[in-house]
PDB file with one MODEL, atoms N, CA, C and O in Angstrom:
MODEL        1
ATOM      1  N   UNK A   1       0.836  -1.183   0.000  1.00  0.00           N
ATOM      2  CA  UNK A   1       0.000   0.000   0.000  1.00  0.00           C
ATOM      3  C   UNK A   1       0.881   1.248   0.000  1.00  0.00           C
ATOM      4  O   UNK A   1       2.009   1.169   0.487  1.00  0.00           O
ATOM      5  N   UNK A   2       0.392   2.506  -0.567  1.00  0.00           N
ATOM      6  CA  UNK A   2       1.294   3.688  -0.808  1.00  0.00           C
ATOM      7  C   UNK A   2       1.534   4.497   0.559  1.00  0.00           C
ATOM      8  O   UNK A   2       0.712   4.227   1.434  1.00  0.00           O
ATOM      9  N   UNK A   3       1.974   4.920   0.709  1.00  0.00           N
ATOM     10  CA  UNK A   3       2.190   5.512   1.889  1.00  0.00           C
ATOM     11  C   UNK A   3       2.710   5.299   3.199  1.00  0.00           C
ATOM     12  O   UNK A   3       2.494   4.276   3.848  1.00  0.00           O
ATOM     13  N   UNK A   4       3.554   6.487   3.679  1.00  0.00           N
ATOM     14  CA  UNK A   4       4.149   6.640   5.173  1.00  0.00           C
ATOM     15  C   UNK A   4       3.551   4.921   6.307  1.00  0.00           C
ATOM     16  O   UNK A   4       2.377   4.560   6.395  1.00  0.00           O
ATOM     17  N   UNK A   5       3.853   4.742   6.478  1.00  0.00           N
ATOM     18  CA  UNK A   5       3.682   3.268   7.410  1.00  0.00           C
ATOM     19  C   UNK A   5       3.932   3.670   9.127  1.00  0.00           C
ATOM     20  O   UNK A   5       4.519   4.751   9.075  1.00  0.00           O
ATOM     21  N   UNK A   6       3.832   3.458   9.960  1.00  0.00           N
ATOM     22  CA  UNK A   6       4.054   3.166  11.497  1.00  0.00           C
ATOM     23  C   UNK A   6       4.558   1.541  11.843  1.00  0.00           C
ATOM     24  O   UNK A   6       4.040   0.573  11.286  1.00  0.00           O
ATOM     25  N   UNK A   7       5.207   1.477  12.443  1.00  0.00           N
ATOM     26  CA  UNK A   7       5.462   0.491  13.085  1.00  0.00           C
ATOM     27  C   UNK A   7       4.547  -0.190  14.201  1.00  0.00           C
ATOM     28  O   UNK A   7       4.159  -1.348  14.358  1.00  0.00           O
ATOM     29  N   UNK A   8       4.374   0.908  14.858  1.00  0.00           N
ATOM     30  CA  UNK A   8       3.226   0.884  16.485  1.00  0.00           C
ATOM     31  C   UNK A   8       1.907   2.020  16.083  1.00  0.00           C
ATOM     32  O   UNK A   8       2.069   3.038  15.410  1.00  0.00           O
ATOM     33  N   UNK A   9       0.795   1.627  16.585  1.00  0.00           N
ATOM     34  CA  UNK A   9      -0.174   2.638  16.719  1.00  0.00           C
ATOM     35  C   UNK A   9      -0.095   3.723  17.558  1.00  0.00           C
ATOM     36  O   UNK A   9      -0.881   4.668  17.496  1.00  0.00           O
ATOM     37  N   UNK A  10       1.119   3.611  18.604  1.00  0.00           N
ATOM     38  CA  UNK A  10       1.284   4.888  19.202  1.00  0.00           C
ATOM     39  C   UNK A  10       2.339   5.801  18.332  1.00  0.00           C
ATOM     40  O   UNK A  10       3.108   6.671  18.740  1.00  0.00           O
ATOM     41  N   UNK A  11       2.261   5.626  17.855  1.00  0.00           N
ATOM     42  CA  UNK A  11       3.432   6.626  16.971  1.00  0.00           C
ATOM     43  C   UNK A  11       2.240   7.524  16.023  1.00  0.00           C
ATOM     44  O   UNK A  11       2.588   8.403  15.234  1.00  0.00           O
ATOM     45  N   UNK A  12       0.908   7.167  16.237  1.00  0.00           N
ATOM     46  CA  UNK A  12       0.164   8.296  15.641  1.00  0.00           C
ATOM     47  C   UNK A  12      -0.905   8.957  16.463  1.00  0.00           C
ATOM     48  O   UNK A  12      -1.695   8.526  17.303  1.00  0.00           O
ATOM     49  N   UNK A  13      -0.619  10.418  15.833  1.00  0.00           N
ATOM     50  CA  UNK A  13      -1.324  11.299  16.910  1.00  0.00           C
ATOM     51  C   UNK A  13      -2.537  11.752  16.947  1.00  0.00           C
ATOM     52  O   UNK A  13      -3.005  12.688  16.299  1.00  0.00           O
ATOM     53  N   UNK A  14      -3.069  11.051  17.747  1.00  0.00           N
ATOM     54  CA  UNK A  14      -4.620  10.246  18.105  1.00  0.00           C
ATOM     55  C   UNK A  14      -5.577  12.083  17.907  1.00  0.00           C
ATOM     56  O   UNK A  14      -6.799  12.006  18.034  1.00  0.00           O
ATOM     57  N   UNK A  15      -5.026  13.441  17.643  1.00  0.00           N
ATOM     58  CA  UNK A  15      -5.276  14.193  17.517  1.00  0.00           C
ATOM     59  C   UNK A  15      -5.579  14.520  16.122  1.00  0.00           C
ATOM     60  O   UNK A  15      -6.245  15.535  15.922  1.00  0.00           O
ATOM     61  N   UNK A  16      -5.131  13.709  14.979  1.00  0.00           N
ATOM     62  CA  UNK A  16      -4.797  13.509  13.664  1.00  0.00           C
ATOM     63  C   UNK A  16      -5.407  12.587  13.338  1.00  0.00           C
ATOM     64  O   UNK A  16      -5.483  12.801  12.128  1.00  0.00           O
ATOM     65  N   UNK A  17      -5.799  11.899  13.468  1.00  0.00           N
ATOM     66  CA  UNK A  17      -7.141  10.412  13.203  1.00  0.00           C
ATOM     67  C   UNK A  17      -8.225  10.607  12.991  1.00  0.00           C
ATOM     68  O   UNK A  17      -8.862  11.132  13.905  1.00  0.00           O
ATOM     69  N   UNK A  18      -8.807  10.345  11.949  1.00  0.00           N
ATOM     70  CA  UNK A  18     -10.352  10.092  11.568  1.00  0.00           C
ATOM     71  C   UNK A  18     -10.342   8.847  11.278  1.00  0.00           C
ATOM     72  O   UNK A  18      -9.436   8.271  10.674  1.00  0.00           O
ATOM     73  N   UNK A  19     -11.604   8.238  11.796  1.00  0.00           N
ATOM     74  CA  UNK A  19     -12.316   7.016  11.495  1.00  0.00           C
ATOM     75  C   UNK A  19     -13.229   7.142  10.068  1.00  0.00           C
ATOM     76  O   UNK A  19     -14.419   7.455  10.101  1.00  0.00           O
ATOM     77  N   UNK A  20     -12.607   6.898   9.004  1.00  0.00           N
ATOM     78  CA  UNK A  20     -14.035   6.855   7.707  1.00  0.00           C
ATOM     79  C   UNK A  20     -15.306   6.526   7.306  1.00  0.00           C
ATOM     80  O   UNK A  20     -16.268   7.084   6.779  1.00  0.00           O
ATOM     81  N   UNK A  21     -14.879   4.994   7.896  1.00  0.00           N
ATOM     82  CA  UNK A  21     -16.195   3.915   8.119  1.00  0.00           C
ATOM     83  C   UNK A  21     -15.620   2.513   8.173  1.00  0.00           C
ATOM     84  O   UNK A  21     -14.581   2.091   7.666  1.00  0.00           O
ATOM     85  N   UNK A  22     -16.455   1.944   8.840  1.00  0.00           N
ATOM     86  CA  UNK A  22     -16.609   0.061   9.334  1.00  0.00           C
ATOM     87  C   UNK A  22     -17.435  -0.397   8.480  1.00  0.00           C
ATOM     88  O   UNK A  22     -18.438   0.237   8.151  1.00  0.00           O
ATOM     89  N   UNK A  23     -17.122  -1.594   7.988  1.00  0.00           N
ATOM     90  CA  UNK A  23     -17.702  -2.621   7.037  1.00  0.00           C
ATOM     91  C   UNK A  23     -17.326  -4.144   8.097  1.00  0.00           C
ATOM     92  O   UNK A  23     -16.559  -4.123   9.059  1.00  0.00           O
ATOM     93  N   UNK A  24     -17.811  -4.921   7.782  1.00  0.00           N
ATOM     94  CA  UNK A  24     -18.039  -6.692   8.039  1.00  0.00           C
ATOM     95  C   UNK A  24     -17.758  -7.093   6.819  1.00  0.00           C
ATOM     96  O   UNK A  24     -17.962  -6.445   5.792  1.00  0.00           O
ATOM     97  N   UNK A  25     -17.300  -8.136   6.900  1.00  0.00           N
ATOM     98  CA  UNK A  25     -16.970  -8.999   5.616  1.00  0.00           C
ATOM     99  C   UNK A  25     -16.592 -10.317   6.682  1.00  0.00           C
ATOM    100  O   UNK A  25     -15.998 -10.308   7.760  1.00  0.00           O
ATOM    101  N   UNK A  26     -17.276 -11.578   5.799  1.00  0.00           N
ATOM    102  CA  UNK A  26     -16.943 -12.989   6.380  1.00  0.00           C
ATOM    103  C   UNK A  26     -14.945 -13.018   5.988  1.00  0.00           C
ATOM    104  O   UNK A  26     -14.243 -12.229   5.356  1.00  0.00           O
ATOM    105  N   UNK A  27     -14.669 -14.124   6.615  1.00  0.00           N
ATOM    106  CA  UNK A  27     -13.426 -14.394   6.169  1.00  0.00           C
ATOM    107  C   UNK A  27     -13.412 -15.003   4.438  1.00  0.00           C
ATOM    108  O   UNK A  27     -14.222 -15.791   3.952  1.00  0.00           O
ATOM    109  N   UNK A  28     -12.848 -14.693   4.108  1.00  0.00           N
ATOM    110  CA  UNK A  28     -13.119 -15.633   2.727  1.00  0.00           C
ATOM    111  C   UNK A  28     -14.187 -15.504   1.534  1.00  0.00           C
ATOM    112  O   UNK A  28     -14.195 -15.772   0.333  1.00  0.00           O
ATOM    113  N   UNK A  29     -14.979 -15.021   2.359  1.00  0.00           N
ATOM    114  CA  UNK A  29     -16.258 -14.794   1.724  1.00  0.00           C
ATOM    115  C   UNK A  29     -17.248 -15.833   1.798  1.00  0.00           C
ATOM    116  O   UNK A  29     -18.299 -16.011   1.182  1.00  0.00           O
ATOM    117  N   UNK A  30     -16.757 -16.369   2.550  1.00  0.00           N
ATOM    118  CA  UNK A  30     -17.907 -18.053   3.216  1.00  0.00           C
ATOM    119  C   UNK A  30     -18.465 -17.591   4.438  1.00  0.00           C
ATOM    120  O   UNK A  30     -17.630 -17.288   5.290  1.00  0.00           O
ATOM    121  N   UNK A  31     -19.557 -17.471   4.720  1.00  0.00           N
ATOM    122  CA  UNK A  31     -20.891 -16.867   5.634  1.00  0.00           C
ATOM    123  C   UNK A  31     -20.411 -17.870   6.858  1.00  0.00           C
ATOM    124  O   UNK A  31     -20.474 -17.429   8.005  1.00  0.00           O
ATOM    125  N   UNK A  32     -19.905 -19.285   6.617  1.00  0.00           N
ATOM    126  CA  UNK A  32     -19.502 -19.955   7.622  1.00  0.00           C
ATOM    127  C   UNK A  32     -18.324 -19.806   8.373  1.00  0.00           C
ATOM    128  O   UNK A  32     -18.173 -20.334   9.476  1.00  0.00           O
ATOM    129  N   UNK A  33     -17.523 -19.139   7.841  1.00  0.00           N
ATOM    130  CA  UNK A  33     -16.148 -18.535   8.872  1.00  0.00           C
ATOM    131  C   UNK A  33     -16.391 -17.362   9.177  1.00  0.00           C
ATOM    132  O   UNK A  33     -17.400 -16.821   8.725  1.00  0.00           O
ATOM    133  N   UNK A  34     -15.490 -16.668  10.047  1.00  0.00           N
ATOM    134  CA  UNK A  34     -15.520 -15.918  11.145  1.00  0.00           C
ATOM    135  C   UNK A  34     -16.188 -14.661  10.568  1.00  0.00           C
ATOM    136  O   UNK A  34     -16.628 -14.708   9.419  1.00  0.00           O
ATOM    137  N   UNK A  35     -16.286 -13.550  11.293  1.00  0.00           N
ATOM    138  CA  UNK A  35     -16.827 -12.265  10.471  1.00  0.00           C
ATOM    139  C   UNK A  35     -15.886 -11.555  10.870  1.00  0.00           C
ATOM    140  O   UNK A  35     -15.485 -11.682  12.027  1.00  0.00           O
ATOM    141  N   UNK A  36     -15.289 -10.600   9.957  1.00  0.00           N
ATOM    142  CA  UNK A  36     -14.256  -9.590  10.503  1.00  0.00           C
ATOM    143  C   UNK A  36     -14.880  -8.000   9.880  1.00  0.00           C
ATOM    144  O   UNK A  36     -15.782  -7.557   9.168  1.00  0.00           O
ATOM    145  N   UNK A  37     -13.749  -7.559  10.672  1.00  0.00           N
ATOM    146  CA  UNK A  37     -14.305  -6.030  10.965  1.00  0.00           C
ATOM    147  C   UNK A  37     -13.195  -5.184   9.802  1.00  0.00           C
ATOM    148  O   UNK A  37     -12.000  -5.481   9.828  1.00  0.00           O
ATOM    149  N   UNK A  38     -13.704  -4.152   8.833  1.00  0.00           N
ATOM    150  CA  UNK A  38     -12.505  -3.515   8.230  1.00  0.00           C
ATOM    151  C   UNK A  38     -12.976  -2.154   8.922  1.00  0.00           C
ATOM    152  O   UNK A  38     -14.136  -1.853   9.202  1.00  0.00           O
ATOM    153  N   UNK A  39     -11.838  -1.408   9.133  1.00  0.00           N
ATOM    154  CA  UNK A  39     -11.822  -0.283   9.958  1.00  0.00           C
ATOM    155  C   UNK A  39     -10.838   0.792   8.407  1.00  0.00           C
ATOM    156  O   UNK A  39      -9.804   0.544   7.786  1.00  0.00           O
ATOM    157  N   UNK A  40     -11.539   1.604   8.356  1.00  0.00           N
ATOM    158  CA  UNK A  40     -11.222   2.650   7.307  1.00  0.00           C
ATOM    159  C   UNK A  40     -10.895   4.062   7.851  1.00  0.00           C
ATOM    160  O   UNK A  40     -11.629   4.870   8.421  1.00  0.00           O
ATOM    161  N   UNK A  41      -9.899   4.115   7.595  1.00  0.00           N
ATOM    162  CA  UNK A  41      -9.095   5.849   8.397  1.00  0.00           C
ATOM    163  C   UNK A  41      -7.650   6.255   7.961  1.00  0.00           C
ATOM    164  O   UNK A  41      -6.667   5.666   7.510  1.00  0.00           O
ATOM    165  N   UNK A  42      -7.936   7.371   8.261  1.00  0.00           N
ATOM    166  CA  UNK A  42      -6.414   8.555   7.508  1.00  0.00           C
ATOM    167  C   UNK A  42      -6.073   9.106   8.419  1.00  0.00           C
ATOM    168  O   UNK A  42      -6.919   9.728   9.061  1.00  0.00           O
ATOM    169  N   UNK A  43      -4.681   9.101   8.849  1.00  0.00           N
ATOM    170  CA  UNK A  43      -3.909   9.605   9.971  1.00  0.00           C
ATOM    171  C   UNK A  43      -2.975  11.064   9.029  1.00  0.00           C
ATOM    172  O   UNK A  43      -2.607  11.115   7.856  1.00  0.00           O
ATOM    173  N   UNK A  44      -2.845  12.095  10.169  1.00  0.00           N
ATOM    174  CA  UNK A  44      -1.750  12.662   9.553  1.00  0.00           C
ATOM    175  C   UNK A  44      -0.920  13.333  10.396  1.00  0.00           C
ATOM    176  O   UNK A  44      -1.561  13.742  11.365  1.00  0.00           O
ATOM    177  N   UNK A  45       0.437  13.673  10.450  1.00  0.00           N
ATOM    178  CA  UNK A  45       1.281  14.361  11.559  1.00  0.00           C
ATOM    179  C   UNK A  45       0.363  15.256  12.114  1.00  0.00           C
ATOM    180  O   UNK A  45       0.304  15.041  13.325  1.00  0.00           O
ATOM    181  N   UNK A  46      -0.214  15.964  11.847  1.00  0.00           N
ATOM    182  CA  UNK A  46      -0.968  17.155  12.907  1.00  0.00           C
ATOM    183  C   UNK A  46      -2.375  17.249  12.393  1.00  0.00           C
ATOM    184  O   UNK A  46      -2.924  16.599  11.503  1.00  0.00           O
ATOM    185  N   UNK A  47      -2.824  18.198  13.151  1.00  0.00           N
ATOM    186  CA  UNK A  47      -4.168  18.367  13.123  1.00  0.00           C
ATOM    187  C   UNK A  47      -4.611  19.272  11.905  1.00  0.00           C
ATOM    188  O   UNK A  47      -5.656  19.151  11.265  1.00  0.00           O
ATOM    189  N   UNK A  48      -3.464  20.339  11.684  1.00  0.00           N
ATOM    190  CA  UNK A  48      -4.016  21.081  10.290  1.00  0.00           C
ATOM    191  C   UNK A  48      -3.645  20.493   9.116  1.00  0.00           C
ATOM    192  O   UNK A  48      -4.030  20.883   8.014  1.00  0.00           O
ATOM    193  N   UNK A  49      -2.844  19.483   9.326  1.00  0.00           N
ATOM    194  CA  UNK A  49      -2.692  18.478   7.795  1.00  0.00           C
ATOM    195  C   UNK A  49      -4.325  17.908   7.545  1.00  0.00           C
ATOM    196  O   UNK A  49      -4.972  17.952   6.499  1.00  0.00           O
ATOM    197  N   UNK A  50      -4.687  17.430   8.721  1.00  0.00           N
ATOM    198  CA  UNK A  50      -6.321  16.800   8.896  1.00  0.00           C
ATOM    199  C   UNK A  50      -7.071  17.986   8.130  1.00  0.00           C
ATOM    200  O   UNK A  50      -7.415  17.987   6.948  1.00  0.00           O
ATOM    201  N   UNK A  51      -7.162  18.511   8.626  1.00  0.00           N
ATOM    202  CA  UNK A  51      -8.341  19.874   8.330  1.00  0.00           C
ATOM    203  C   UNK A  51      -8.215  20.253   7.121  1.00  0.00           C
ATOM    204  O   UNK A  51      -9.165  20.570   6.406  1.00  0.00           O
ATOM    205  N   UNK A  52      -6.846  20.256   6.730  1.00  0.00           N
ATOM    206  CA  UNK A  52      -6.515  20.713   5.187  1.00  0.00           C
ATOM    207  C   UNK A  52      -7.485  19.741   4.293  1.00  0.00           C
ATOM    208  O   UNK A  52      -8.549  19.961   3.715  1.00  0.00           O
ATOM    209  N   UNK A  53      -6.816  18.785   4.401  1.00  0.00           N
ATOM    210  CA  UNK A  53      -7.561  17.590   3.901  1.00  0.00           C
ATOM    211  C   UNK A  53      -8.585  17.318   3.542  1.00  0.00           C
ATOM    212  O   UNK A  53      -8.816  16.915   2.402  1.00  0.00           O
ATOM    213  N   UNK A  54      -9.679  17.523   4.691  1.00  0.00           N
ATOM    214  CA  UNK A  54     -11.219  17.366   4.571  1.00  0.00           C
ATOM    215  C   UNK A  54     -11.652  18.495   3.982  1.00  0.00           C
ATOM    216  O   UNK A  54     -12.494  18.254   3.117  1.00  0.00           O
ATOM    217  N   UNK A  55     -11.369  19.775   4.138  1.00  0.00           N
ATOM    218  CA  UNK A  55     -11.444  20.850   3.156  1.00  0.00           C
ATOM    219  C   UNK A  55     -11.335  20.927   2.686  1.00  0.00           C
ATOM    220  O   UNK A  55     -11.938  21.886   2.204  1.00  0.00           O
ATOM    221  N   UNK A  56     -10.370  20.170   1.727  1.00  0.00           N
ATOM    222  CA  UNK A  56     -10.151  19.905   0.073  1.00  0.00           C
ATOM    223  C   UNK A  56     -11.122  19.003  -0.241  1.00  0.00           C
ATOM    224  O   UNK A  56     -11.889  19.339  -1.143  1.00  0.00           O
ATOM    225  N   UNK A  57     -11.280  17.954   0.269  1.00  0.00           N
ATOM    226  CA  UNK A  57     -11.875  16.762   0.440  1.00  0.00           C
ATOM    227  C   UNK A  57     -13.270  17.380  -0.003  1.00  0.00           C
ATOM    228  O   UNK A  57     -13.728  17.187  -1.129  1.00  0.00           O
ATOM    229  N   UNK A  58     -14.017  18.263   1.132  1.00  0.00           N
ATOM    230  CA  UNK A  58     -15.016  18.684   1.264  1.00  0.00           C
ATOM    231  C   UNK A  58     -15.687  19.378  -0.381  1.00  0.00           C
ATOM    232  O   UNK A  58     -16.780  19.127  -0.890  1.00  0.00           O
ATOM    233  N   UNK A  59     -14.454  20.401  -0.968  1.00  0.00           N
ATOM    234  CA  UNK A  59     -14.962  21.203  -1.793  1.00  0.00           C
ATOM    235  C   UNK A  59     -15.248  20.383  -3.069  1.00  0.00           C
ATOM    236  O   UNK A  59     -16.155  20.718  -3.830  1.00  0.00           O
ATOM    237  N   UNK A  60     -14.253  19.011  -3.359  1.00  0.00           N
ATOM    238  CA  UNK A  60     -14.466  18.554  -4.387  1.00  0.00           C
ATOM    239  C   UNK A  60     -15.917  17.607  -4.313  1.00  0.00           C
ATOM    240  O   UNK A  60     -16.758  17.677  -5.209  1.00  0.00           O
ATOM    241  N   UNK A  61     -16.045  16.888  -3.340  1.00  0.00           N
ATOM    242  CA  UNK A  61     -17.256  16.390  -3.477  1.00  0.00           C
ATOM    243  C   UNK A  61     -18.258  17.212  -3.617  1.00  0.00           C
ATOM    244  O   UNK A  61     -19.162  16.748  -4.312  1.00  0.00           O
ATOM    245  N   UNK A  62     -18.493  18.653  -3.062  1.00  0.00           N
ATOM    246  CA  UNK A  62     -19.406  19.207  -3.588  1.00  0.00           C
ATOM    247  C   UNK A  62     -19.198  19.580  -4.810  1.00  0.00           C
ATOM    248  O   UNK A  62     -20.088  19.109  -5.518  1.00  0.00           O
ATOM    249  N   UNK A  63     -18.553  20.115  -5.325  1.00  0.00           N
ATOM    250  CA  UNK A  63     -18.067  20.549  -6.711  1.00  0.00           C
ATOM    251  C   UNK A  63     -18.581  19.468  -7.687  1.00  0.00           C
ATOM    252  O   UNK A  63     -19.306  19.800  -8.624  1.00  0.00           O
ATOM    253  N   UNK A  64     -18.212  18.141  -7.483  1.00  0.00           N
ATOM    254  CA  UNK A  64     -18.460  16.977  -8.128  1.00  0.00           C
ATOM    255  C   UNK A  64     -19.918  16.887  -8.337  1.00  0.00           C
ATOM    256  O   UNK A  64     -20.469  16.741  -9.429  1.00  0.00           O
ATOM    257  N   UNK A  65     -20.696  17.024  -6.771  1.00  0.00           N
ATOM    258  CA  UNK A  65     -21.870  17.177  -7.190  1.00  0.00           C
ATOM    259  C   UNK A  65     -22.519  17.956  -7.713  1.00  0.00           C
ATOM    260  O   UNK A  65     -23.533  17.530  -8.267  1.00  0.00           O
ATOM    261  N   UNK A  66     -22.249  19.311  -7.766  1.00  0.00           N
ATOM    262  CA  UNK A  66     -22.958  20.220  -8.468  1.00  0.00           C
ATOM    263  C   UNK A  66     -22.761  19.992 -10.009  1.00  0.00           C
ATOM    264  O   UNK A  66     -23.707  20.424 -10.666  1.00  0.00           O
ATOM    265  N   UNK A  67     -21.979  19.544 -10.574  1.00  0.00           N
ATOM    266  CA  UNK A  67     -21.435  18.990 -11.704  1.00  0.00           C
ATOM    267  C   UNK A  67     -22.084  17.960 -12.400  1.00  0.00           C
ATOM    268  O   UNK A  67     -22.265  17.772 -13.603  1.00  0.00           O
ATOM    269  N   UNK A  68     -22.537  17.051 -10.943  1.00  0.00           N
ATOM    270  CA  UNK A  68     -23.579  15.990 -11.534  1.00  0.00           C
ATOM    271  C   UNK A  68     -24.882  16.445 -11.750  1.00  0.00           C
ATOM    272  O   UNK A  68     -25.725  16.052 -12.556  1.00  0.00           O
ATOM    273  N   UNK A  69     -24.923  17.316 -10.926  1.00  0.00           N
ATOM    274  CA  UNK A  69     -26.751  17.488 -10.891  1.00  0.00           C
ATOM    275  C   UNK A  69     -27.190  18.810 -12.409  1.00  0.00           C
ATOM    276  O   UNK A  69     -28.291  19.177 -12.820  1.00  0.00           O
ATOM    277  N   UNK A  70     -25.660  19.225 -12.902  1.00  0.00           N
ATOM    278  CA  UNK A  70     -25.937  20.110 -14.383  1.00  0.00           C
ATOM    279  C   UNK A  70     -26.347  18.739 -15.492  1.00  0.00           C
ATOM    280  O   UNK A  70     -27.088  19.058 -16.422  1.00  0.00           O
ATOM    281  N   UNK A  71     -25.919  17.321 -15.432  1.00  0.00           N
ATOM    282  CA  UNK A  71     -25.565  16.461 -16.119  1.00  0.00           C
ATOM    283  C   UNK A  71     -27.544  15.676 -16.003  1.00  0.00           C
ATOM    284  O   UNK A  71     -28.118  15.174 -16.969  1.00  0.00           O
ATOM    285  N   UNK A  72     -27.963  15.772 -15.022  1.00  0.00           N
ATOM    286  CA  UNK A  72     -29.262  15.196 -14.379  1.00  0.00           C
ATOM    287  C   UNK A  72     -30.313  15.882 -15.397  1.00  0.00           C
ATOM    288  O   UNK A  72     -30.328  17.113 -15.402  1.00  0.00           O
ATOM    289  N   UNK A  73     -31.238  15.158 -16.302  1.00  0.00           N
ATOM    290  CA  UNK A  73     -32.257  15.725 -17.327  1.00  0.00           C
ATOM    291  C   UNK A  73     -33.750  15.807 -17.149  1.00  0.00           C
ATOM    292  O   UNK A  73     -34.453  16.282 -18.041  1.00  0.00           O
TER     293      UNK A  73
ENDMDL
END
């Protein structure tokens, strides 16, 4: 996977963490083994790397949508 790695989960600053979203998925994809949990999130050295982020984040999805809804007949 691309990007900066940690060794330990304390090496990131729990001030800098967003949770995205949780999904379930069986193991394997067989309903009969275990169920596991995927945990989806973006860490970054500080808190205004975060903020930057979702603010960019933020403008394009709207942007995107307003874009879609010129495209909508």
């Amino acid at each position: 996977m691309p990007g900066p790695h940690v060794e330990n989960s304390r090496q990131v600053n729990e001030d800098a963490l967003k949770l995205l979203n949780v999904a379930g998925a069986y193991w394997r994809g067989d309903e009969n083994r275990p169920m596991l949990q995927r945990i989806y999130g973006t860490a970054w050295q500080t808190t205004d790397e975060l903020e930057n982020y979702f603010g960019n984040w933020t403008k394009l999805v709207n942007g995107t949508r307003r874009l879609a809804e010129n495209w909508i007949f």
